[in-house]
Biopython code that builds the backbone (N, CA, C, O; Angstrom):
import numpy as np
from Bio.PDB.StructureBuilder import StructureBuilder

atoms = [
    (1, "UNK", "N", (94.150, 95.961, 109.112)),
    (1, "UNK", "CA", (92.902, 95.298, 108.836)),
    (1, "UNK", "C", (93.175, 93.986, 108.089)),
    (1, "UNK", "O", (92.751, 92.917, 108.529)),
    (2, "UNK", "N", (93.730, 94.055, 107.209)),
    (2, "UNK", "CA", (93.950, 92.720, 106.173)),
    (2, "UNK", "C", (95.029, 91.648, 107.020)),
    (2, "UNK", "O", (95.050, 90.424, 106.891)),
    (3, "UNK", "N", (95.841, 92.412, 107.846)),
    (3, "UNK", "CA", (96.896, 91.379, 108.900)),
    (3, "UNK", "C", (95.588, 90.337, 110.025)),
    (3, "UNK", "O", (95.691, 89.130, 110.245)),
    (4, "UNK", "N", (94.419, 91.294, 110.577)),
    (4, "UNK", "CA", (93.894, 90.657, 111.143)),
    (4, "UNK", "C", (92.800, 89.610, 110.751)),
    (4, "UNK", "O", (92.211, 88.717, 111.359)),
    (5, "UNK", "N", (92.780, 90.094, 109.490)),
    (5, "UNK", "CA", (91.693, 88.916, 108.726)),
    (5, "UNK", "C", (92.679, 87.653, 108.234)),
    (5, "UNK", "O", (92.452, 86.457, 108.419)),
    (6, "UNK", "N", (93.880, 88.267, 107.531)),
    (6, "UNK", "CA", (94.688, 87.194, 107.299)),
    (6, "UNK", "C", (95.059, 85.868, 108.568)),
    (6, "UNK", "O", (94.940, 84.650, 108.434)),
    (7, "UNK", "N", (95.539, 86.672, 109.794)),
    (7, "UNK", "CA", (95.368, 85.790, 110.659)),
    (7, "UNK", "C", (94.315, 85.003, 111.465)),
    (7, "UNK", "O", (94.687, 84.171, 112.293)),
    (8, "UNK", "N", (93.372, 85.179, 111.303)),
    (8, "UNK", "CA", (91.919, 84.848, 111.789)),
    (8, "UNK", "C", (91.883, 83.438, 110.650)),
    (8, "UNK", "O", (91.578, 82.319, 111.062)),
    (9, "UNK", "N", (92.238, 83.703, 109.205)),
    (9, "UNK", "CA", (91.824, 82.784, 108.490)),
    (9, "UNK", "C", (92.708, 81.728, 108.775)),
    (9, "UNK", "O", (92.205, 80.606, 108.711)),
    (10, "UNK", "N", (94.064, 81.815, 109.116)),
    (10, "UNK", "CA", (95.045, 81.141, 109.175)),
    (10, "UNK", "C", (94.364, 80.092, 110.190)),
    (10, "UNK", "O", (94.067, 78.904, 110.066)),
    (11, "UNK", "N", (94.234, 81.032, 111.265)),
    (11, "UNK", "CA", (93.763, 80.523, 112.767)),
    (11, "UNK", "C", (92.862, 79.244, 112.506)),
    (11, "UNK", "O", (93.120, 78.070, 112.771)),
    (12, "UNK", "N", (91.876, 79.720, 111.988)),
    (12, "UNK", "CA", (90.583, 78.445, 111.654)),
    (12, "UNK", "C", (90.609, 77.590, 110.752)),
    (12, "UNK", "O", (89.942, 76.555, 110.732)),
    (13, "UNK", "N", (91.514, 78.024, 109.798)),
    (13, "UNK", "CA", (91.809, 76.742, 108.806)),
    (13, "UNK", "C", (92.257, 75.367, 108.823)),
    (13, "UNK", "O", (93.391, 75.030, 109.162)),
    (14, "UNK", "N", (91.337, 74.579, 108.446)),
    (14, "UNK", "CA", (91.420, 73.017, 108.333)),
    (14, "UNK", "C", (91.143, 72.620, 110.536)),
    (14, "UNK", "O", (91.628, 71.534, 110.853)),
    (15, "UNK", "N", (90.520, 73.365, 111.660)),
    (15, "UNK", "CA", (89.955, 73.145, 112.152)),
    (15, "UNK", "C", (88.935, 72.571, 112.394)),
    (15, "UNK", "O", (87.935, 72.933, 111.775)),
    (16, "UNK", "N", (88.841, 71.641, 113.226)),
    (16, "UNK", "CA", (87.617, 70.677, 113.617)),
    (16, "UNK", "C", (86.949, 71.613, 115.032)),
    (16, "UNK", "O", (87.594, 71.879, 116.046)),
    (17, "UNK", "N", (85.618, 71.971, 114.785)),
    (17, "UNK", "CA", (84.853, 72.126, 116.041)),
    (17, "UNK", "C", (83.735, 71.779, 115.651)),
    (17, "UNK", "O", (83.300, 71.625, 114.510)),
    (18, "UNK", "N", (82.969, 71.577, 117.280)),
    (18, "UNK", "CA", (82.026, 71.115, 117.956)),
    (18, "UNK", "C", (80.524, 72.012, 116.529)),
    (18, "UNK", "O", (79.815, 71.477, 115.677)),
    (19, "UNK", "N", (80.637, 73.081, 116.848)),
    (19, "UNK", "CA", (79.698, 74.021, 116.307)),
    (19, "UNK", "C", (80.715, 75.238, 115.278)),
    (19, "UNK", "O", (81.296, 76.185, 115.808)),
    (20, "UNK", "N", (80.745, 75.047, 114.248)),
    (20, "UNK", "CA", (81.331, 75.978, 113.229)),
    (20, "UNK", "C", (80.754, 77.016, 112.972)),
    (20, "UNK", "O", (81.446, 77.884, 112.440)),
    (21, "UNK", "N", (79.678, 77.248, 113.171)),
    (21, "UNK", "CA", (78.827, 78.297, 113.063)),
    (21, "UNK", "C", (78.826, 79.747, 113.784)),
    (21, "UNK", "O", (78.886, 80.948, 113.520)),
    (22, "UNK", "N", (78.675, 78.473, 115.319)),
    (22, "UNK", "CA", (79.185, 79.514, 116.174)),
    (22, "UNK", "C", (80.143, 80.083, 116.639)),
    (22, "UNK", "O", (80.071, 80.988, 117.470)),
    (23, "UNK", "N", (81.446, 79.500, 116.031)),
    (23, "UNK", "CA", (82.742, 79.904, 115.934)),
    (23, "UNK", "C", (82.663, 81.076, 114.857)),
    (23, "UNK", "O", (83.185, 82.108, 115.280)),
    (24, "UNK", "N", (82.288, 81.145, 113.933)),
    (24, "UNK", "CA", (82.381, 82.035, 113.116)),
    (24, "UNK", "C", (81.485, 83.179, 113.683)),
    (24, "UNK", "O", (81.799, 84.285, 113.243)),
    (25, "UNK", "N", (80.625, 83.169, 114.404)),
    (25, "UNK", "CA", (79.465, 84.035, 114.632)),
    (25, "UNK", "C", (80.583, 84.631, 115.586)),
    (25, "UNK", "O", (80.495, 85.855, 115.490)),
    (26, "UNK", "N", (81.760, 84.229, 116.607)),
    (26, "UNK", "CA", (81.671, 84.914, 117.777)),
    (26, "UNK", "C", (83.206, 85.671, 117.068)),
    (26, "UNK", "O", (83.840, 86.603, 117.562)),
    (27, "UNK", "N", (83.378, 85.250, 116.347)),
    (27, "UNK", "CA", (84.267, 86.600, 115.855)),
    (27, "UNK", "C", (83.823, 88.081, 115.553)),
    (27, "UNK", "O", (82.821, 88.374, 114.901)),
    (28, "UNK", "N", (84.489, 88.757, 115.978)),
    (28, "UNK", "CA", (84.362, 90.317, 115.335)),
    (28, "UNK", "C", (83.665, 90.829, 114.111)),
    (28, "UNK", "O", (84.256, 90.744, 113.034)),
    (29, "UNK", "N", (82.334, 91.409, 114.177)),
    (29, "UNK", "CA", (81.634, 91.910, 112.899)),
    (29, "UNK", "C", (82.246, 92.238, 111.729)),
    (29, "UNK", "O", (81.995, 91.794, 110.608)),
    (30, "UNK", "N", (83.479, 93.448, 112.213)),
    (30, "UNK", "CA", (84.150, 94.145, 111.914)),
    (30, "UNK", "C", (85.276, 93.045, 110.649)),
    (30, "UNK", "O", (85.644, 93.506, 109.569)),
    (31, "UNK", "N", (85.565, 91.893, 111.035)),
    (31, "UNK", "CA", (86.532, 90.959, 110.595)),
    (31, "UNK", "C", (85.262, 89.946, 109.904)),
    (31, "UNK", "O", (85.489, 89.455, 108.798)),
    (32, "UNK", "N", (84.442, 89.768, 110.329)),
    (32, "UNK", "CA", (83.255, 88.692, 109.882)),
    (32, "UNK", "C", (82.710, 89.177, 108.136)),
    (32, "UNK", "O", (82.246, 88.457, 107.252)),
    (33, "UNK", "N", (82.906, 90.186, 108.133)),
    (33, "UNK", "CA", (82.366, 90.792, 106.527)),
    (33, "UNK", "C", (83.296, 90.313, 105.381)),
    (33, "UNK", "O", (82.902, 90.177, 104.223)),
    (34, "UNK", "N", (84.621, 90.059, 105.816)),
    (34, "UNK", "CA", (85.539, 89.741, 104.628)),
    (34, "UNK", "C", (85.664, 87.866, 104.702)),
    (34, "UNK", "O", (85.245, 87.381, 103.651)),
    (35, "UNK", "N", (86.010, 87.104, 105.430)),
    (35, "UNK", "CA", (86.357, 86.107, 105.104)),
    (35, "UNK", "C", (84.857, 85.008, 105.438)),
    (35, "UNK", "O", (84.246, 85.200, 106.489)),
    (36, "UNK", "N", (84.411, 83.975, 104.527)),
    (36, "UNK", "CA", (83.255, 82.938, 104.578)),
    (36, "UNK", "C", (83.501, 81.773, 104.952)),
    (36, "UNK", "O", (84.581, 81.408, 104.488)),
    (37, "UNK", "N", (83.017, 81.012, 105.571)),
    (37, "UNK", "CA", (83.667, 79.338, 106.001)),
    (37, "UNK", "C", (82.850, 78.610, 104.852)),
    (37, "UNK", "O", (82.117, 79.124, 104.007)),
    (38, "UNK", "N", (83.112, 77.518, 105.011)),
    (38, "UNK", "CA", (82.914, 75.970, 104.784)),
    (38, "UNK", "C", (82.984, 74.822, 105.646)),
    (38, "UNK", "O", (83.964, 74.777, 106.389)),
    (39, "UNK", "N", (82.058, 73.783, 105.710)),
    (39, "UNK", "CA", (82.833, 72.452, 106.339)),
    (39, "UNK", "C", (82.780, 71.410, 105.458)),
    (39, "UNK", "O", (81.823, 71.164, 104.723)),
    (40, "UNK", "N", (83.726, 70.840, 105.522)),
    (40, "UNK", "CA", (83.551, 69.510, 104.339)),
    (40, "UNK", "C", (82.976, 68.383, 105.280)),
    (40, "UNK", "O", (82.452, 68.558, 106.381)),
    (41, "UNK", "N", (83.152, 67.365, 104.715)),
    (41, "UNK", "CA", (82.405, 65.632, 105.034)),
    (41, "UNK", "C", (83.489, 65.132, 106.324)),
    (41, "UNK", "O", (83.547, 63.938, 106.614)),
    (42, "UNK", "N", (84.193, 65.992, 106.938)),
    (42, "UNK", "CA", (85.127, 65.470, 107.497)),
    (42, "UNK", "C", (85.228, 66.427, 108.802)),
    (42, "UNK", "O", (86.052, 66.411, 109.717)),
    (43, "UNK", "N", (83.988, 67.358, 108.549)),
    (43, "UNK", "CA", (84.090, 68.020, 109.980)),
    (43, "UNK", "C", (85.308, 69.301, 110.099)),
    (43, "UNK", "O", (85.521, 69.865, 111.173)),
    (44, "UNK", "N", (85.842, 69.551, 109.184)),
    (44, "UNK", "CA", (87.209, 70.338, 109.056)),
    (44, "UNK", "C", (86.834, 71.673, 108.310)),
    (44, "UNK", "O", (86.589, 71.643, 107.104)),
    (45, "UNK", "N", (86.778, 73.150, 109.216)),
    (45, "UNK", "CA", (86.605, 73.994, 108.757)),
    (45, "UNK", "C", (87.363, 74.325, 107.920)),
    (45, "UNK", "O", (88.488, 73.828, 107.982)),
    (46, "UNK", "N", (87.020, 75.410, 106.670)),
    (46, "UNK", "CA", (88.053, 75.873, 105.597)),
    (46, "UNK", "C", (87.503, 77.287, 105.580)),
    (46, "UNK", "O", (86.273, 77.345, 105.556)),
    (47, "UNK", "N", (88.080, 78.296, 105.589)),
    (47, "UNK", "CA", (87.619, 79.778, 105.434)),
    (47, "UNK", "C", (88.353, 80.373, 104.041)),
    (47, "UNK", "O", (89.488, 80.109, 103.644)),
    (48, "UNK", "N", (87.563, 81.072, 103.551)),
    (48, "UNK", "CA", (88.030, 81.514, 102.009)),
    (48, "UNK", "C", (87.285, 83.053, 102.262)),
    (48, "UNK", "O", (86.321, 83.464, 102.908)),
    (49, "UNK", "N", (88.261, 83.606, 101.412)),
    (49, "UNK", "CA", (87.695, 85.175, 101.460)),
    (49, "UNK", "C", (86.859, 85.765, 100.594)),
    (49, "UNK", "O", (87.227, 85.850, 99.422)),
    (50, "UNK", "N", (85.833, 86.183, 100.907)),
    (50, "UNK", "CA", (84.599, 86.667, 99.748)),
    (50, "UNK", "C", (85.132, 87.599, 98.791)),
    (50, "UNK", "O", (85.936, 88.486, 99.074)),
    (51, "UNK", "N", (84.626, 87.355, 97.574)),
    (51, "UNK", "CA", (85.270, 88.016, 96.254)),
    (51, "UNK", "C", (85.226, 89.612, 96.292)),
    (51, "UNK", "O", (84.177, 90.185, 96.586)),
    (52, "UNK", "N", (86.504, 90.379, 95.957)),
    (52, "UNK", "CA", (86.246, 91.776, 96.204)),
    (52, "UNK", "C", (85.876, 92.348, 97.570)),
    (52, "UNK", "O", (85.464, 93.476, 97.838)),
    (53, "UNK", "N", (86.166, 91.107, 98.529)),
    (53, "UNK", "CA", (85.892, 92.339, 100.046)),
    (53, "UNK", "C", (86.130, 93.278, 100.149)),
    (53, "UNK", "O", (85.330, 94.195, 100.337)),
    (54, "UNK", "N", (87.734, 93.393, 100.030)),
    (54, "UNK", "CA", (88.394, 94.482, 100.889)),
    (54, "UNK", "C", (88.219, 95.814, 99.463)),
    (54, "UNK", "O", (88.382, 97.018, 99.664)),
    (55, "UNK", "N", (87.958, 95.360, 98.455)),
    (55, "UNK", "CA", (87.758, 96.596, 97.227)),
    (55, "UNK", "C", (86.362, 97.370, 97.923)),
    (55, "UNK", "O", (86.306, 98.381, 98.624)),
    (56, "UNK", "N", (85.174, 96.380, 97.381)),
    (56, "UNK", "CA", (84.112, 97.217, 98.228)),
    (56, "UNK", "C", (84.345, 97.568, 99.628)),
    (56, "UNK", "O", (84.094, 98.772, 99.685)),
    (57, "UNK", "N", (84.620, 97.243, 100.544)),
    (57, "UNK", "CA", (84.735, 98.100, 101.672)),
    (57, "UNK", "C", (85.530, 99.005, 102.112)),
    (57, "UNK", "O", (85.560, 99.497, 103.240)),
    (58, "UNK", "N", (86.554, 99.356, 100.695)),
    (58, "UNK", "CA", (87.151, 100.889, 100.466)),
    (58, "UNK", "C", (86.563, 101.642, 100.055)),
    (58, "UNK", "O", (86.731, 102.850, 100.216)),
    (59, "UNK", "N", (85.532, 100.991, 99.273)),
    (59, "UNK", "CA", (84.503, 101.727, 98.126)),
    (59, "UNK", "C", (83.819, 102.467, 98.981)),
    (59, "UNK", "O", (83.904, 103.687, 98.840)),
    (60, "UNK", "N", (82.994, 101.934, 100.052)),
    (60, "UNK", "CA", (82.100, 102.063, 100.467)),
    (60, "UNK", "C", (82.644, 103.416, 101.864)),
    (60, "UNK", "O", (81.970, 104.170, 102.566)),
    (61, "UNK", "N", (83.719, 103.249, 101.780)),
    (61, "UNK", "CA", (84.558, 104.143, 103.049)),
    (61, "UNK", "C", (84.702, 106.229, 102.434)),
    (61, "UNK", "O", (84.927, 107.239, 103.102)),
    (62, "UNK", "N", (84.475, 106.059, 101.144)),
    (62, "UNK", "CA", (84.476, 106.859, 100.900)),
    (62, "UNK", "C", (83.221, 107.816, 100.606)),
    (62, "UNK", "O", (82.302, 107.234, 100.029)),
    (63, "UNK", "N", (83.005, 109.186, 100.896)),
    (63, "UNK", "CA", (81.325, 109.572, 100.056)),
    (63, "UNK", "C", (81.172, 110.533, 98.829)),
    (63, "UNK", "O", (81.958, 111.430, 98.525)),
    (64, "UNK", "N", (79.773, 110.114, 98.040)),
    (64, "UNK", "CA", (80.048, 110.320, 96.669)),
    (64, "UNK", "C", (78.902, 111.735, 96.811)),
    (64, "UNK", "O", (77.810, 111.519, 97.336)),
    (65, "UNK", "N", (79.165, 112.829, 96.425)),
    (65, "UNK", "CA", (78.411, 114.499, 96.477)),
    (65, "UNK", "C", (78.121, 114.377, 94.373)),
    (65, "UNK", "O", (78.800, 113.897, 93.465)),
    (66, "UNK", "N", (76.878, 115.045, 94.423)),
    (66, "UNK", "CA", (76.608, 115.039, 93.244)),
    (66, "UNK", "C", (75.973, 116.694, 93.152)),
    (66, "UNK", "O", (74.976, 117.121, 93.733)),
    (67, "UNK", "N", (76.463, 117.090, 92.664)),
    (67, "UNK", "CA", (76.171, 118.749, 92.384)),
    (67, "UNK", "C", (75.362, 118.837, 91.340)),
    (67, "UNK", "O", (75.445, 117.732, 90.804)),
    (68, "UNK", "N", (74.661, 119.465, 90.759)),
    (68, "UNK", "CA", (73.810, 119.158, 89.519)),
    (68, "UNK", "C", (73.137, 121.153, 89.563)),
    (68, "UNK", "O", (73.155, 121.815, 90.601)),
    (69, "UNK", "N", (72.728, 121.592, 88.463)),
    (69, "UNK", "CA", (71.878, 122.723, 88.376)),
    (69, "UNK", "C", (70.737, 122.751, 87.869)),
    (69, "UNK", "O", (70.337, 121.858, 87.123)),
    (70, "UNK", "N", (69.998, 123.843, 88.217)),
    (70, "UNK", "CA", (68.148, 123.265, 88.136)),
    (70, "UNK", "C", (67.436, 123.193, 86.882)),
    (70, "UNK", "O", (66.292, 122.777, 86.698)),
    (71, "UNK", "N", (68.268, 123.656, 86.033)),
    (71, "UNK", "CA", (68.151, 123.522, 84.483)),
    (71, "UNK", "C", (68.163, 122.260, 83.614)),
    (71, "UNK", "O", (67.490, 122.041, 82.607)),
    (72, "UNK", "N", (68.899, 121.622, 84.101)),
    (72, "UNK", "CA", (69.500, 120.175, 83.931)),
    (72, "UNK", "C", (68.074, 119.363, 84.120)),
    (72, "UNK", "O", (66.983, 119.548, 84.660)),
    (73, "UNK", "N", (68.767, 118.326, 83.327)),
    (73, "UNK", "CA", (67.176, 117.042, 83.584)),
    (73, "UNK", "C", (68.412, 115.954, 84.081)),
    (73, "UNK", "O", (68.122, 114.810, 84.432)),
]
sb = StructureBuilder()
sb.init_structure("model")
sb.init_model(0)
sb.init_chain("A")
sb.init_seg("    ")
for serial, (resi, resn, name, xyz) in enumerate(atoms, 1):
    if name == "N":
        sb.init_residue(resn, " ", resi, " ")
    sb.init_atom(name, np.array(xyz, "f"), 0.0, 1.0, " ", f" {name:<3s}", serial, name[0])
structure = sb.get_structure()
């Protein structure tokens, strides 16, 4: 997972396209949750990775059971 995001970012970095948007849109959902673009004044995409991706989406991989008894508040 992190090899294919790593390379995806590599891929698009400091790239010039037509529509950046939709370059980013037609990537993989799955890969689209961890890394965010930018374009500067120069038309040149930059992709940076959103803070804590890959933590929360371990977080979130796991499920949390809460047992409790009827006595309890």
């Amino acid at each position: 997972m992190m090899s294919m995001v790593s390379e995806t970012e590599l891929k698009l970095e400091n790239t010039r396209h037509r529509n950046p948007e939709m370059v980013y849109r037609k990537l993989h959902p799955y890969i689209r949750r961890y890394p965010d673009y930018t374009v500067d004044d120069e038309g040149h995409m930059h992709i940076e990775r959103k803070q804590n991706a890959f933590t929360f989406a371990d977080n979130r991989a796991g499920m949390f059971v809460m047992l409790s008894s009827v006595d309890t508040s």
